[in-house]
NUFI-206022 format. One line per 8 residues: their letters; for each residue x, y, z of C-alpha. Coordinates in steps of 0.5 Angstrom, whole numbers, plus 500, padded with zeros to 3 digits. Layout:
! NUFI-206022
A = X/Y/Z  ...
! end
This chain:
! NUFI-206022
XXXXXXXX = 725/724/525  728/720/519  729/712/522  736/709/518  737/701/518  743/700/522  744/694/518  744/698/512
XXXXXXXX = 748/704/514  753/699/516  753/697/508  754/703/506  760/705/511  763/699/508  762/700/501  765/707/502
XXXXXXXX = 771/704/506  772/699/500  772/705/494  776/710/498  782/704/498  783/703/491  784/708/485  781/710/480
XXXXXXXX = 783/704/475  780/700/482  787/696/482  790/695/490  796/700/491  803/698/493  804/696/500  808/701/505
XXXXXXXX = 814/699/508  814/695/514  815/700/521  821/699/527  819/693/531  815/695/538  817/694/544  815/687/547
XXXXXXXX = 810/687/553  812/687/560  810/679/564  805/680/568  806/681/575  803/680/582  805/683/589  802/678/593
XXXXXXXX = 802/671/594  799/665/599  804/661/596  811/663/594  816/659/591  822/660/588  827/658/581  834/660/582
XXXXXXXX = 838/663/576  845/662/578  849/662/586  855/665/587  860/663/594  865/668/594  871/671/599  866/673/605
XXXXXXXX = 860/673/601  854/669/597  851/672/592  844/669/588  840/672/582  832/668/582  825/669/580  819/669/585
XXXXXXXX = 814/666/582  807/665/586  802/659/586  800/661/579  807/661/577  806/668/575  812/673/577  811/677/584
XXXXXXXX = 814/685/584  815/688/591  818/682/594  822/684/601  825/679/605  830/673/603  834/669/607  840/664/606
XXXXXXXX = 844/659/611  850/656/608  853/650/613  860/648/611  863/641/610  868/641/615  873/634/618  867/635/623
XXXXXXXX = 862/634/617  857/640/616  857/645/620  853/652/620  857/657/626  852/662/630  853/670/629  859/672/632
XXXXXXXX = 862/664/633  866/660/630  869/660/624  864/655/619  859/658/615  855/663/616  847/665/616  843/672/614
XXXXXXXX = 836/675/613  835/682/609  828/684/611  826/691/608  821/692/613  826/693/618  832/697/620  837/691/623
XXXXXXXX = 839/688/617  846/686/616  851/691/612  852/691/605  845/686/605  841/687/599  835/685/596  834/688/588
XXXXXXXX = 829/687/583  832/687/576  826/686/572  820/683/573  820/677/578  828/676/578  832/679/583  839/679/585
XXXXXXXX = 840/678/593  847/679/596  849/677/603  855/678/607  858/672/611  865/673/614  867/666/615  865/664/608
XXXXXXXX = 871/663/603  872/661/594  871/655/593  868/653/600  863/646/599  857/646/604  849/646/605  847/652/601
XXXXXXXX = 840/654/604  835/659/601  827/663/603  824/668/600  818/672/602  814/673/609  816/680/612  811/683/615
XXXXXXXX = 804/686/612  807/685/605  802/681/603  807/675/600  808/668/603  814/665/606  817/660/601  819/652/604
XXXXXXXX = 826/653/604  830/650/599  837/646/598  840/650/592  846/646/592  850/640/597  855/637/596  855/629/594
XXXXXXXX = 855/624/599  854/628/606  848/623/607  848/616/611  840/617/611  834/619/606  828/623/607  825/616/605
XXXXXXXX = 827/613/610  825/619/615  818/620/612  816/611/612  815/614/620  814/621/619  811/621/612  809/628/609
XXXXXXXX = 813/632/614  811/638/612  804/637/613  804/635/620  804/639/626  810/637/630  816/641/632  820/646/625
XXXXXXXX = 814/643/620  814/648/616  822/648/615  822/642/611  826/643/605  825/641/597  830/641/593  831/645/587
XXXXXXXX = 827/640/582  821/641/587  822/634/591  822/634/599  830/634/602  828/633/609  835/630/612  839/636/608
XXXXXXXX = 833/642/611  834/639/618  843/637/618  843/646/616  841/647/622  841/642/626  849/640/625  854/635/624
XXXXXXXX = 857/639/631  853/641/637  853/648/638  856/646/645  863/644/642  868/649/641  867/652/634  860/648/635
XXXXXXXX = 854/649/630  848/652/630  844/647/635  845/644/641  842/637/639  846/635/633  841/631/627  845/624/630
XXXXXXXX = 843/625/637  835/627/634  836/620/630  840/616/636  838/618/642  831/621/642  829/615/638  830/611/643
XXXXXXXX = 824/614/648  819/610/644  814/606/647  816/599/646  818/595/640  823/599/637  831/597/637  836/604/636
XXXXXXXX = 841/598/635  837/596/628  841/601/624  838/598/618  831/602/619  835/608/617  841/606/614  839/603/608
XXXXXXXX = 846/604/605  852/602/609  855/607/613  862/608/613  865/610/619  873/613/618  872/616/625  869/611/630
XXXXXXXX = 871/617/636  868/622/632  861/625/631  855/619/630  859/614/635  860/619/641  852/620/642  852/613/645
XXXXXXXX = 859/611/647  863/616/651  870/615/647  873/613/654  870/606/653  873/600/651  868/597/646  870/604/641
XXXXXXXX = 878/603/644  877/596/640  876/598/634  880/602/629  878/606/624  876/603/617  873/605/612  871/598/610
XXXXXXXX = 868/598/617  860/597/617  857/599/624  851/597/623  852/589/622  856/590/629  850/593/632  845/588/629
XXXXXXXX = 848/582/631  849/586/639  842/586/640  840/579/637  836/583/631  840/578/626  839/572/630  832/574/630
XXXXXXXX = 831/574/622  835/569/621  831/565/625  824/568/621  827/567/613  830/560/615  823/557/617  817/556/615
XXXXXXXX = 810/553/616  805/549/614  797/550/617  794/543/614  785/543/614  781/541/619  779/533/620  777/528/624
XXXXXXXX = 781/524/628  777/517/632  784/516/635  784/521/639  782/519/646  780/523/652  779/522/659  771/522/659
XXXXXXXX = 769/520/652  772/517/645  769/518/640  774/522/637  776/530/636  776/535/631  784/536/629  790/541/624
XXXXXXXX = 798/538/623  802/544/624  809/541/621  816/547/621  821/546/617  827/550/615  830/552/609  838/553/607
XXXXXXXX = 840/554/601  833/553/598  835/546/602  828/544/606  829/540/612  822/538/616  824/540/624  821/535/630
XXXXXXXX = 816/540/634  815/535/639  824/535/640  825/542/639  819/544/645  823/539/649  828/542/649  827/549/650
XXXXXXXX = 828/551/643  820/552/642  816/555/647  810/556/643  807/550/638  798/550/638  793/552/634  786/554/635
XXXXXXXX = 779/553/630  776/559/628  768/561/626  769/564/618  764/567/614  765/566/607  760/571/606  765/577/608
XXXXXXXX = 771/574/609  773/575/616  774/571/623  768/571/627  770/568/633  774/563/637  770/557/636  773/552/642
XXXXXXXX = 775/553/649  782/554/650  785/549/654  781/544/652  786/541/646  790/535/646  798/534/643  799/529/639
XXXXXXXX = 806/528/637  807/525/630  813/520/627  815/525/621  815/531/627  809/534/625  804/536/631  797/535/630
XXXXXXXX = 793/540/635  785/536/636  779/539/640  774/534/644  769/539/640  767/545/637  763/551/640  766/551/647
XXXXXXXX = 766/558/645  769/563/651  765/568/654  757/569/653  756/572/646  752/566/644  754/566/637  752/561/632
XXXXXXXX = 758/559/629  754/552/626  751/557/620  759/559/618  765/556/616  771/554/619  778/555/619  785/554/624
XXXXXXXX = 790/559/625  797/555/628  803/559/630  811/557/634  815/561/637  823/561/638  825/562/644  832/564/642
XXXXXXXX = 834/562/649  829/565/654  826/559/658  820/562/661  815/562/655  811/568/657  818/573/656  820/568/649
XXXXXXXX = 811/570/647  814/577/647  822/576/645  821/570/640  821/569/633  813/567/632  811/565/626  803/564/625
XXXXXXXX = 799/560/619  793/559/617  788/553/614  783/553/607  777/554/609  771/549/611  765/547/612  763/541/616
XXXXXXXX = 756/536/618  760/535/624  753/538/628  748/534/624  750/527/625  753/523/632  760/523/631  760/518/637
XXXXXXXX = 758/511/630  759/517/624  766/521/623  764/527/621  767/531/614  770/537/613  770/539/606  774/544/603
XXXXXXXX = 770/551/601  776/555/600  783/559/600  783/564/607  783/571/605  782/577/610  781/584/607  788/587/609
XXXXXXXX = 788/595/608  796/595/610  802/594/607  806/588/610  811/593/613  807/597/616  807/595/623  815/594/622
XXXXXXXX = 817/600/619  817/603/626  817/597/630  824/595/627  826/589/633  824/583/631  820/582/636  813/580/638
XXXXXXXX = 807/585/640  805/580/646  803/572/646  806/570/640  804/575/635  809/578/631  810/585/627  811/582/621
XXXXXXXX = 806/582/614  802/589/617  800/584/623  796/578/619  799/575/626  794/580/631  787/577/627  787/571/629
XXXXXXXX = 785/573/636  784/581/634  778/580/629  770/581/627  768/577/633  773/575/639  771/581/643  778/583/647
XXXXXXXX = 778/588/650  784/590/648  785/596/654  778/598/653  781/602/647  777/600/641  775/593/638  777/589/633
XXXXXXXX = 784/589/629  783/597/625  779/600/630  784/597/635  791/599/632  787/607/629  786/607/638  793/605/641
XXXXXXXX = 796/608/636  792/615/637  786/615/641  783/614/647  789/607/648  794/611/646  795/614/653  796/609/659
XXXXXXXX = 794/609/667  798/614/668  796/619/663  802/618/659  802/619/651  805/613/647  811/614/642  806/614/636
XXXXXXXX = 802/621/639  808/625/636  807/623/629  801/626/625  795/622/626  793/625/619  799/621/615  794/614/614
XXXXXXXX = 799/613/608  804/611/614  800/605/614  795/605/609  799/606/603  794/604/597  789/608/600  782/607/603
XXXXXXXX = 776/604/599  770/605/604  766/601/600  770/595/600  769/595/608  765/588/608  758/591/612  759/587/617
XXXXXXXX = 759/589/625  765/588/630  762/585/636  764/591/640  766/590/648  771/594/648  767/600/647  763/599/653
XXXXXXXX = 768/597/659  768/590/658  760/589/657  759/583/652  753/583/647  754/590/643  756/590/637  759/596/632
XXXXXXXX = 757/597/624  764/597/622  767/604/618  764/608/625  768/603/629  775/605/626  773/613/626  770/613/633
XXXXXXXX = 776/610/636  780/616/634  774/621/633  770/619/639  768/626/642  760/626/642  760/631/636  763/626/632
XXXXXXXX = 760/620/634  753/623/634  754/625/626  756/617/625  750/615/629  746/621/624  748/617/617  746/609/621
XXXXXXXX = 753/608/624  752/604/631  757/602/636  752/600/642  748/596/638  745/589/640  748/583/637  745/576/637
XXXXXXXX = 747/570/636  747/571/628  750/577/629  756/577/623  750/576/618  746/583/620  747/587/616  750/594/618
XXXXXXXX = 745/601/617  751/606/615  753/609/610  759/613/611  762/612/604  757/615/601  759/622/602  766/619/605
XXXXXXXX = 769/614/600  775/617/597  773/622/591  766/624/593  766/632/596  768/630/603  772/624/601  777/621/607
XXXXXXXX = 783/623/602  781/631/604  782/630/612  788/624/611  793/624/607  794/616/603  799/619/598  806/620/599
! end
């Protein structure tokens, strides 16, 4: 058997290849000349997708018909051949506004689908592929004429074990100016509509630059015109009457009248007897026969002002106040004792025209004009920056009404503390929260703490040797340690967005600044109840918005259960970093009927009160979370033992960004 080097042989081969190219003098010959160019290389195909979308090419509106050429593409933007369903809607602008007609009714717009799985389709319909990815879609609309301006709607994809997913809607064109609100105004609430659960989800429109056009994908169908008027439109409740009337079923604190949350631009109403006006007045009524059509005529100042939402912001941007730190007062007497007692000023002001007057508290309480004007102390750890509990008795403060206006709020003594949770506030810090409340014209105090105007303050931060001396021979001092900070992982219209009225939640604490208001009785360690929802301020607002305190006695859901619970964005605009929850635990009554001396560690305490079934909760209890442990009297510097961010902070494998969405 002869054994050949294939390394060898390959020289060999080559030296022969290399001979047998040149001639005989060993110079190269002539090049030939250049062939007939080939044909290019079809683009690849596919013929199945799980996400469709679609690049339209051209549209035409012509007399009885609308016709489109476009590209489907699947989610690797690569061309999908043997697609076999599309569907268009066109909603005509009319002098009613936009209008899109049923089958067989009306004479606006028109809507049609070509499925090549079934034999129902509309004559003279077609779907044709032309090459790869592109095709030519033709559906024939008898009212539909030239030159005629409206909502043009296009889908594409989902017929039938084709293999080929249906493609979001799309707004090919609309005319100018249709819109008296935005998606933006619409998601501040509803957030990524798309992504949610509720009613038509999966009909959100995007517009053909890919961005989402929520308004123009609901107004195609649910028009300008209900379906219930002659000529009507496609739905029985027209986009006004979803916006105007169903939005006023919502639990409390929402004021339809506030046309501002929606309506960021004026809206000009040529019509006030016309669509819009007509879903809350009866055009027989005397407040739409007093007003002619204007088309200078902002409504939504008129409704404003009608439901005091004006008042009450006028009231809130032209004041202020100011907190001052604690300090000792040997002046001030009681009726057992005189050595004094531990006080904050509260001073209100008003500000016209950069213009800064100071108000006398003492006059306006009075008068009616406040029905609210204290302030309370607070332990504070500086260690984790939060509010560890009420450290006075409530009721035991003295006013104090000074020359200048100012009201000085004083305490015979500290840790006087409400309840029996023993905790030891003389190893923190201390601060005061003050607030006042406008009554814009209610007497009684309790009504004015949830339809006034509040505003809420807070001191720097001290520390005191009030505990290591006799305060009856030696004033004690306070010195000042730092400014008032709280970890506030919302943004300052979080609550407001929804909450538009102006109002307070209850006891004189408003919406405003994502609720900064609410901590001063709602923190770390007050320990309310708060309907045994959940304890704290985040657990407790993640709880009555969508857990166990959404529901009432009755078992009725609030308005925030028709919101998708998984759009934290709504609130939580800057997303979450689980590693900068201070590990500190929430003393957590809440959690346990009432019954004090437990504590929660504090990521558990947020996601239990919305995910609080037991399988949950035992894998919370698995990673070192707790909502049933022992508190002691130093309890807000124990240390927590969980450690959910480690698997759960955003960017790891399971970060809270796979389950919740924090990007709009």
């Amino acid at each position: 058997m002869n054994i050949v080097n294939k390394r060898y042989l390959a020289l060999v081969v080559a030296a022969a290849l290399g001979l047998s190219a040149c001639g005989s003098d060993g110079k190269d010959g002539q090049d030939g000349e250049d062939g007939a160019p080939g044909l290019p290389s079809p683009p690849p195909t596919v013929g199945v997708s799980e996400v469709t979308s679609i690049e339209v090419i051209d549209h035409v509106i012509a007399d009885g018909v609308i016709s489109f050429e476009f590209q489907a593409l699947n989610e690797n933007g690569i061309a999908i051949d043997g697609l076999k369903k599309a569907e268009t809607k066109f909603a005509a602008k009319t002098e009613k506004g936009i209008v899109l007609s049923r089958a067989g009714a009306g004479t606006n717009g028109g809507y049609g689908t070509f499925d090549a799985t079934l034999d129902s389709n509309p004559e003279g319909a077609s779907l044709t592929l032309n090459d790869a990815g592109n095709y030519s879609f033709v559906m024939p609309m008898e009212n539909l004429s030239a030159g005629d301006e409206g909502i043009v709607w296009l889908r594409v994809g989902g017929a039938k074990d084709s293999g080929i997913a249906r493609s979001l809607p799309l707004v090919v064109s609309k005319p100018e100016n249709i819109h008296t609100t935005t998606t933006q105004t619409c998601q501040s609430c509803h957030v990524d509509y798309a992504e949610g659960t509720r009613r038509h989800a999966s009909y959100t429109a995007i517009n053909v630059d890919g961005e989402t056009d929520l308004v123009a994908g609901c107004l195609v169908c649910h028009n300008n015109v209900s379906r219930a008027d002659e000529n009507g439109g496609y739905a029985t409740n027209t986009l006004q009457k979803i916006g105007h009337i169903n939005h006023q079923k919502f639990e409390r604190d929402f004021e339809a009248t506030n046309c501002y949350t929606c309506h960021a631009e004026p809206v000009m109403n040529t019509s006030v007897t016309g669509n819009g006006c007509t879903d809350c007045h009866s055009t027989g009524t005397v407040d739409l026969a007093n007003f002619a059509a204007d088309a200078d005529f902002d409504v939504r100042e008129m409704h404003a002002i009608k439901s005091s939402i004006v008042e009450r912001q006028v009231t809130r941007n032209n004041h202020r106040t100011e907190t001052s730190n604690l300090y000792w007062d040997a002046d001030v007497t009681w009726p057992d004792t005189s050595v004094g007692a531990v006080c904050t000023d509260l001073s209100l002001y008003e500000v016209v025209d950069e213009t800064e007057t100071q108000l006398n508290i003492g006059e306006l309480y009075a008068d009616h004009t406040l029905t609210y004007a204290g302030a309370y102390i607070h332990g504070y750890d500086s260690g984790n920056n939060t509010i560890t509990g009420r450290a006075i008795g409530r009721g035991s403060e003295q006013y104090v009404e000074r020359e200048d206006g100012t009201r000085s709020i004083c305490f015979p003594e500290l840790l006087e503390f409400e309840g029996s949770d023993g905790t030891d506030f003389k190893s923190g810090n201390f601060i005061a929260s003050t607030r006042v409340t406008f009554g814009l014209g209610e007497q009684d105090s309790d009504a004015a703490g949830y339809t006034g105007v509040s505003l809420t303050g807070y001191s720097e931060v001290v520390s005191t040797d009030y505990f290591e001396i006799d305060v009856a021979t030696t004033a004690p001092s306070f010195a000042v340690e730092s400014g008032y900070t709280r970890r506030h992982a919302v943004t300052s219209d979080s609550c407001t967005t929804c909450h538009n009225s102006e109002n307070n939640y209850h006891k004189n604490g408003s919406y405003q600044a994502g609720g900064l208001d609410c901590v001063a009785c709602h923190n770390n360690g007050q320990n309310r109840s708060a309907g045994q929802s959940a304890p704290g301020f985040g657990p407790m607002v993640h709880s009555m918005h969508w857990g166990v305190g959404s529901v009432d006695d009755n078992g009725d859901s609030n308005s925030a259960t028709k919101l998708n619970a998984d759009n934290c964005v709504a609130c939580h605009a800057d997303g979450i970093d689980l590693y900068a929850v201070p590990n500190q635990y929430i003393l957590a009554r809440a959690f346990h009927e009432g019954k004090r001396g437990l504590m929660a560690s504090p990521i558990t305490a947020n996601c239990f009160a919305c995910h609080s079934n037991e399988q949950a909760l035992n894998h919370m209890k698995q990673h070192g979370g707790e909502i049933d442990a022992v508190a002691d009297p130093l309890w807000y510097k124990t240390k927590t033992g969980e450690s959910c961010a480690t698997c759960h902070d955003t960017g790891k494998t399971f970060g809270v960004e796979k389950y919740h969405v924090f990007e709009r």
